[in-house]
C-alpha positions in Angstrom: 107.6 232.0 46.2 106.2 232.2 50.1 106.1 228.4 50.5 104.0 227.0 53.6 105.5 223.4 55.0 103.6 221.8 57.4 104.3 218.9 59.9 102.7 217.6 63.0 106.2 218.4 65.4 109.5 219.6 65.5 111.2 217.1 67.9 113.7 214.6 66.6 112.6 212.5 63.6 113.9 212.2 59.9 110.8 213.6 58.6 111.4 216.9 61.2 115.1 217.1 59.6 113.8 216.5 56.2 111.9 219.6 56.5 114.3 221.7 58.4 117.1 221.3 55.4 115.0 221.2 53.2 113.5 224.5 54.1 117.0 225.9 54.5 118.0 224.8 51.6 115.2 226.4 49.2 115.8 230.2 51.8 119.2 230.0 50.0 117.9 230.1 47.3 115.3 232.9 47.2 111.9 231.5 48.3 110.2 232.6 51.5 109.8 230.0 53.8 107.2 229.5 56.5 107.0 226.6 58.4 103.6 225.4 61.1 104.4 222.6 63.6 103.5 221.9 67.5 107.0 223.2 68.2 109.7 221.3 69.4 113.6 221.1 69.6 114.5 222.4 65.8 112.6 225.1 65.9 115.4 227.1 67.2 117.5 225.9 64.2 115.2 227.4 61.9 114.7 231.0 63.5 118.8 231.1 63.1 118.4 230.5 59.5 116.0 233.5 59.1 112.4 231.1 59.0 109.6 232.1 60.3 107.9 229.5 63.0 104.2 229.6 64.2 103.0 227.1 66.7 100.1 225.2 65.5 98.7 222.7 67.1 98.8 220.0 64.1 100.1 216.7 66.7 96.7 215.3 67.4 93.6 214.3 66.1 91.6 215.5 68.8 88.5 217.6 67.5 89.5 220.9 69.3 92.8 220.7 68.2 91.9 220.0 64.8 89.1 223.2 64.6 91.7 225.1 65.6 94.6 224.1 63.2 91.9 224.4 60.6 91.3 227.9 61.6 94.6 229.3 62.3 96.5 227.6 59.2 93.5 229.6 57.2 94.7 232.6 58.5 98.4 232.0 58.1 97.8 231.4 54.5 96.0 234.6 54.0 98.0 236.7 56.0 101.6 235.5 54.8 100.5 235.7 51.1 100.6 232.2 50.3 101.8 230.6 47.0 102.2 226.8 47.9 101.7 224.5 50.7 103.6 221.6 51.3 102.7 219.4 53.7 104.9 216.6 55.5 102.5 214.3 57.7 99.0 212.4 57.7 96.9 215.4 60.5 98.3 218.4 58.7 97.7 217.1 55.2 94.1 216.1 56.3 93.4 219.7 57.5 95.1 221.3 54.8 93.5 219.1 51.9 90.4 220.5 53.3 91.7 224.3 53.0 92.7 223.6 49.6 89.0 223.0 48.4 88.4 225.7 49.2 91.2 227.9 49.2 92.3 226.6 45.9 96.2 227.0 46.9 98.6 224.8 44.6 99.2 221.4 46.9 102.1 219.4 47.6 102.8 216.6 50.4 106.0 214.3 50.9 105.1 211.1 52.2 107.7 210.0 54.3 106.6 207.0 56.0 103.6 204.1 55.4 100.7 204.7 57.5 98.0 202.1 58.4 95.1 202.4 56.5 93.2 200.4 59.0 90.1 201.0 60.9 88.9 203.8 58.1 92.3 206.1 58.8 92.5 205.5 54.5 89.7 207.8 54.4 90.7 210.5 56.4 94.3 211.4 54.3 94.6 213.7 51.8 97.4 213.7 49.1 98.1 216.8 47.2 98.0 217.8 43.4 101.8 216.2 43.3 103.1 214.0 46.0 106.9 213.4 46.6 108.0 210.1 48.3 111.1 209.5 49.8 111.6 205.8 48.8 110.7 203.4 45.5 108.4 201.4 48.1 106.7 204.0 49.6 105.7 205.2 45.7 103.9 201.7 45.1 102.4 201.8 48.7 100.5 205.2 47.6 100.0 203.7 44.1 98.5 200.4 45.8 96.4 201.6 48.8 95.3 205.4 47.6 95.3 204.6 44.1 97.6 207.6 43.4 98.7 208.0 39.6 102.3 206.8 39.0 102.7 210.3 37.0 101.7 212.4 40.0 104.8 210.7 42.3 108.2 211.8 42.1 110.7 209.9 44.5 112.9 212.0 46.1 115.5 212.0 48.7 116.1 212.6 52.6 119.3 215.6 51.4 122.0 215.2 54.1 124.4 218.4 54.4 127.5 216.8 54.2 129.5 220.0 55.4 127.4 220.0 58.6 127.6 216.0 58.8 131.4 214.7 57.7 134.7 213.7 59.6 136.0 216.8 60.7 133.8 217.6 63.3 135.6 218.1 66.5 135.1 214.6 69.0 136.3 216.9 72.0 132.9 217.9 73.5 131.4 214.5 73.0 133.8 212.7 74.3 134.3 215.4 77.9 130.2 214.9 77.9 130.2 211.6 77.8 133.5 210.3 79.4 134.8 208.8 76.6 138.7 208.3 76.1 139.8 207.7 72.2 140.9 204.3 73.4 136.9 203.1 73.7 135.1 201.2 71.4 132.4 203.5 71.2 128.9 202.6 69.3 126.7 205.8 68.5 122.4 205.1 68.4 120.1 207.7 67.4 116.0 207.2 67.0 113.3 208.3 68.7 112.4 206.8 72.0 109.1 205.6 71.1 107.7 202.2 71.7 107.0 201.6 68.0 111.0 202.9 67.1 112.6 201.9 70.1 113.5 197.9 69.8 117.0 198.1 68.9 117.9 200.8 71.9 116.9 197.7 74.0 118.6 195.2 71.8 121.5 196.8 71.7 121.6 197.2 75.6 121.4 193.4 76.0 124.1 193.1 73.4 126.3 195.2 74.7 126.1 193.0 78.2 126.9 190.2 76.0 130.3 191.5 74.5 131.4 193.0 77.3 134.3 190.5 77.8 134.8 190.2 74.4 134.9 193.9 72.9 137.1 196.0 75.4 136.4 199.7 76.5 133.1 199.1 74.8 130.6 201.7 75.5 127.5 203.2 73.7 125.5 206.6 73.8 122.1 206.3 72.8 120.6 209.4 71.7 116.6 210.2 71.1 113.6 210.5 73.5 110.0 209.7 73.9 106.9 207.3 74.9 109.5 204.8 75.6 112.4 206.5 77.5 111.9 205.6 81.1 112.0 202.2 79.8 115.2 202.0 77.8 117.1 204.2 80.8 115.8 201.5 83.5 117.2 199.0 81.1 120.6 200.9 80.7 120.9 202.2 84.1 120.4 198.3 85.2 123.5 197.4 82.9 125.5 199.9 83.9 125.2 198.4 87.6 125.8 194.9 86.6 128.7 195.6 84.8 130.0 198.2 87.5 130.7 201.0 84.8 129.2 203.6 82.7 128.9 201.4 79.6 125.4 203.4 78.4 124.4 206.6 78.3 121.8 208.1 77.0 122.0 211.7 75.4 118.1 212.5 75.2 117.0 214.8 73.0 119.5 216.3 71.3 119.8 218.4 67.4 123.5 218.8 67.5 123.6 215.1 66.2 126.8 215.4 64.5 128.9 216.3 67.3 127.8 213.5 69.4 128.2 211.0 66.3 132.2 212.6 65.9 133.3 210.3 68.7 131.4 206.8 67.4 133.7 203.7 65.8 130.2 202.2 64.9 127.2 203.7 64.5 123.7 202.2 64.8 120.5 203.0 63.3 117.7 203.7 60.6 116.8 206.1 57.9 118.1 209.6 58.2 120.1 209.0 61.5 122.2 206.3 59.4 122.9 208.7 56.4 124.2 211.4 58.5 126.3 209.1 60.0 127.3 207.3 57.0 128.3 211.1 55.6 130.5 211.3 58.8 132.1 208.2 57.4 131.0 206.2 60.4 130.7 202.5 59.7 126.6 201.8 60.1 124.4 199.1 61.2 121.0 199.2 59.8 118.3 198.1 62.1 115.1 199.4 63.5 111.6 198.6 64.1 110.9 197.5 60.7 113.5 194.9 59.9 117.4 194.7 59.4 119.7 195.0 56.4 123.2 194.7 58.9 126.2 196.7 58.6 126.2 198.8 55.5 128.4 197.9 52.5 128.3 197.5 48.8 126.3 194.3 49.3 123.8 196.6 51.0 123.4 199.3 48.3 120.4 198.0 46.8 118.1 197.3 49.7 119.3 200.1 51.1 118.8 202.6 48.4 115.4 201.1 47.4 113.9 201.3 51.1 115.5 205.0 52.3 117.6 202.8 54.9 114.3 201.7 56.8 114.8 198.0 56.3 110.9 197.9 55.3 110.5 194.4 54.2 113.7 192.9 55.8 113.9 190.1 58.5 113.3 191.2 61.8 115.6 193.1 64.0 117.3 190.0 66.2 119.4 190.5 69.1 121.4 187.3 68.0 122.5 188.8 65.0 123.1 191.9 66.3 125.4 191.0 68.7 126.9 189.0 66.0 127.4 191.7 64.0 128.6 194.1 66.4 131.4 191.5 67.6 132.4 191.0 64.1 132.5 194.7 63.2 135.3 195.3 66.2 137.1 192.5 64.6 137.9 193.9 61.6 141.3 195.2 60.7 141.6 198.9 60.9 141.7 199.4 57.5 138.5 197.1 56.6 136.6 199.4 58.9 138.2 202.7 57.2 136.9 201.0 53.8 133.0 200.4 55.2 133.2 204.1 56.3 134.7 205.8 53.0 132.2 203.8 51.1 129.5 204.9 53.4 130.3 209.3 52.7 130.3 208.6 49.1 127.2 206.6 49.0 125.7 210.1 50.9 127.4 211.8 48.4 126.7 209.8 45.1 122.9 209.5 46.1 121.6 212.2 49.3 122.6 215.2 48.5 120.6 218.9 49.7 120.9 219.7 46.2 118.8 216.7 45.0 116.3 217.2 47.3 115.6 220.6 46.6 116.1 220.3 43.0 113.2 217.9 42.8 111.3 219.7 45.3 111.3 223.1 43.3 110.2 220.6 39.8 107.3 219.8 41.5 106.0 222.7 42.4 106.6 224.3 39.3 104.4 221.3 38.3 101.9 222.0 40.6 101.9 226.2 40.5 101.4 225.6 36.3 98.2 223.2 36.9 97.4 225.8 38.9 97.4 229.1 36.9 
């Protein structure tokens, strides 16, 4: 099939990997894929993999940005001979549900994350013919607030390559990059630098002033950019004075994820970031803006398995316990640490593969393209 995805951006977000291995993932097997996004830092990923990119200026609401997404993804569909559209975010799905009323194109959107349905936004989202969630809890949202049948959900996964994402990958770069000897007690954190993602970054900063004497050659590398940045790198920059050495650094932007995770003896985050690092058998401590589930083990499966890692619905993100948990992580034996971080892979294994995620992916829109005919 020539499948259209469409999402708002292209900069670092699990929803923007979702879609770029995803994408790959169904080119391997046979389908034309075509992607529309503002741009951003994976776009490049995709042209390697033989994708086709058009810019499209789906990352606002703005009225002339919306007339002209409407107009140009119109074109795009007509022009590239479309069979299916899957879309991936609220704005794109809005403009797109329009083009399907009239355009009559089979209709599929992932809902990746719970949107406020305040202030009449309820109104202005579209779902597709089929919807595919990644999480139990984001299936009952979309049964509870858009009244969404249960038979027209399918829960699927965020598919983590675990070639691309494992232990193997070389800790050489990383660690010349970022001055870090194998000695240090390196923590890895990876989320977008946005205010409404960015708590634990500044958490974790305070924590790691707080262990300093306690955890030795402890450093961190914080990894991810936005609204929010200047703020976290005054905060670091600030540390690193206080405590006279480069404790904190912070990466940016960055796509080559993996190679900057090689180097980590913890690892820090939410959502996709954690799987790709639990894949790399990096012990994991779940936290983000929306709660915190602790350092992942088989205690954890459950919670974690049943909110795609997000901590939706979990106590608050603390510093306190943070730092608790951090300190009490670099005080495990060795081999209790190994054991966290085996158990981590073959939970990625066991339950986030590619192959899942495309699998139920291609069901629904055989779903879809049959309603359709």
């Amino acid at each position: 099939m020539n499948i259209l995805m469409s999402l708002m951006q292209l900069d670092i977000g699990g929803a923007e990997t979702h879609v770029v291995e995803l994408a790959k993932e169904l080119k391997r097997r046979g389908h034309n894929i075509i992607i529309t996004s503002n741009g951003g830092a994976y776009v490049e990923e995709l042209e390697k993999s033989d994708i086709k990119h058009y810019v499209v200026p789906l990352h606002s609401k703005q009225p002339k940005y919306v007339i002209k997404a409407f107009s140009v993804l119109k074109k795009i569909i007509i022009e590239e001979k479309i069979d299916l559209v899957h879309s991936h975010a609220r704005i794109p799905s809005f403009i797109l549900g329009k083009l399907q009323k009239s355009m009559k194109f089979p209709y599929v959107t992932t809902a990746h994350w719970i949107f406020t349905t305040k202030y009449g936004l309820k109104y202005i989202t579209d779902w597709g013919q089929k919807t595919l969630a990644v999480s139990e809890d984001i299936k009952k949202y979309l049964m509870d607030n858009y009244k969404i049948p249960e038979t027209d959900i399918t829960v699927t996964v965020n598919g983590i390559d675990i070639e691309k994402f494992s232990a193997d990958i070389d800790k050489a770069l990383a660690e010349k990059e970022f001055g870090l000897n194998k000695e240090d007690n390196t923590i890895v954190y990876v989320s977008r630098m946005d205010e409404s993602r960015s708590l634990v970054a500044h958490q974790l900063i305070e924590a790691i002033v707080r262990l300093d004497n306690i955890v030795e050659n402890l450093k961190c590398v914080i990894v991810g950019d936005g609204d929010d940045f200047e703020n976290v790198k005054k905060e670091a920059d600030a540390t690193n004075e206080k405590l006279g050495r480069n404790a904190i650094m912070l990466a940016g932007a960055r796509t080559d994820i993996n190679k900057i995770i090689a180097p980590a003896k913890l690892f820090i985050g939410v959502s996709r970031a954690a799987l790709e690092a639990m894949a790399c058998e990096k012990p994991t401590i779940i936290a983000g803006n929306e709660g915190y589930i602790g350092l992942f083990d088989e205690d954890k499966l459950s919670v974690g398995l049943s909110t795609n890692f997000c901590c939706r619905g979990c106590p608050e993100s603390d510093t306190d316990v943070l730092t608790q948990d951090i300190g009490g992580f670099f005080g495990l034996w060795e081999e209790e640490q190994a054991k966290l971080a085996a158990y981590g892979r073959k939970t990625v294994i066991e339950n986030y593969s590619v192959k899942r995620m495309a699998d139920d992916a291609e069901k629904v829109y055989k779903e879809v393209m049959g309603a359709s005919v």
